[in-house]
C-alpha positions as a Python dict, from the first residue, in 0.01 Angstrom:
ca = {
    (1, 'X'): (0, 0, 0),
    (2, 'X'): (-28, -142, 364),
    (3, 'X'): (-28, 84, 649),
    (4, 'X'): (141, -46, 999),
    (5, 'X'): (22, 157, 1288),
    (6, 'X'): (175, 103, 1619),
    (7, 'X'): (-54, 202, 1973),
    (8, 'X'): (175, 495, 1946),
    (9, 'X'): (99, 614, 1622),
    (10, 'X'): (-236, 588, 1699),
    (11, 'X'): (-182, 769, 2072),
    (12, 'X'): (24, 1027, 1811),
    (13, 'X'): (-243, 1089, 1556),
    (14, 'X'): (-550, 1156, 1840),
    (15, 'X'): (-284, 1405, 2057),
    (16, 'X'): (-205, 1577, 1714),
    (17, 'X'): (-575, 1609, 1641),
    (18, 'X'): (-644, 1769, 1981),
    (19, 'X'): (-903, 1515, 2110),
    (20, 'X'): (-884, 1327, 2404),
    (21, 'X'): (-1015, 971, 2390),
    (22, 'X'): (-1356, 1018, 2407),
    (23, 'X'): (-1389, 1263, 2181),
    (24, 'X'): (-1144, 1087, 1893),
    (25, 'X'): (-1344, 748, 1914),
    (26, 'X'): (-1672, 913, 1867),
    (27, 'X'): (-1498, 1113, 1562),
    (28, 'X'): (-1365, 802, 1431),
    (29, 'X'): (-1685, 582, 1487),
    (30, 'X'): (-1557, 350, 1785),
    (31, 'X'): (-1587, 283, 2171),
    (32, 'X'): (-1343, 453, 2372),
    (33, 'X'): (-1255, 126, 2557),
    (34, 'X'): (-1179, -12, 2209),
    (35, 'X'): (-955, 308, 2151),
    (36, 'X'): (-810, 243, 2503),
    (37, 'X'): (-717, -115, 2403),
    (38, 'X'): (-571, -16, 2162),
    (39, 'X'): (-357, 266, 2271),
    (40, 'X'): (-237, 49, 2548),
    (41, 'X'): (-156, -240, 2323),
    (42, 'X'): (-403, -487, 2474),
    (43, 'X'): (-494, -459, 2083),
    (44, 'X'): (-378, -485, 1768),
    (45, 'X'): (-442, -227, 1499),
    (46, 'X'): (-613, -396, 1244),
    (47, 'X'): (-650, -269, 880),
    (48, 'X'): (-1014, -266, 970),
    (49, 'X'): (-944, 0, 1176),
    (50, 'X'): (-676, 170, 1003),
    (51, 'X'): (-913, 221, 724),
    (52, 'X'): (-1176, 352, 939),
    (53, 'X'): (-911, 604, 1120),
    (54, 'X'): (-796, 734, 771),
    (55, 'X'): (-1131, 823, 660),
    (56, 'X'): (-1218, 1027, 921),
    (57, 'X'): (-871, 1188, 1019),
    (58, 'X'): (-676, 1413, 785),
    (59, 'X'): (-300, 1284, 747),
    (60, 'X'): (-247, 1414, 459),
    (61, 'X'): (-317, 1797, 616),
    (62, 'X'): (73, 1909, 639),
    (63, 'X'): (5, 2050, 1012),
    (64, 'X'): (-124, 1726, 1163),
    (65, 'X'): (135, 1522, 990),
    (66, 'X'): (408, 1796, 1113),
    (67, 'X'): (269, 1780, 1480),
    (68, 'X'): (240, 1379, 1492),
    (69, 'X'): (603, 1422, 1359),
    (70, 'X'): (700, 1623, 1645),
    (71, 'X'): (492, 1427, 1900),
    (72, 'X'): (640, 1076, 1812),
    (73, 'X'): (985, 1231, 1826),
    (74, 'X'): (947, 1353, 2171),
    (75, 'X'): (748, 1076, 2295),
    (76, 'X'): (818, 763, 2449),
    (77, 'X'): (552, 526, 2324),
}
């Protein structure tokens, strides 16, 4: 199965886990200016980093997947 992440889902998945940038890169094993690029769309998500981001961050958990739900909805990424 392929996974396409926007910079908004990613924005969505680190504001759901309660992290600000700093914090979520070192969780996830990057550089916040990589995390920044990304977020602002000066990257692409790669599956590289897709794969990275879903072995460190919980999306299956029902609460995070309920609060990225509610984020993206109200959000204008």
């Amino acid at each position: 199965m392929v996974v396409n992440l926007t910079s908004g889902d990613v924005i969505a998945i680190r504001l759901a886990s309660e992290m600000n940038q700093k914090q979520f890169a070192e969780h996830v094993g990057i550089s916040q200016s990589f995390l920044s690029d990304l977020e602002n769309g000066r990257r692409k998500v790669s599956p590289y980093f897709v794969g990275k981001l879903t072995r460190k961050v919980d999306t299956g958990d029902p609460d995070l997947q309920e609060r990225i739900r509610r984020l993206s909805a109200v959000a204008d990424f």
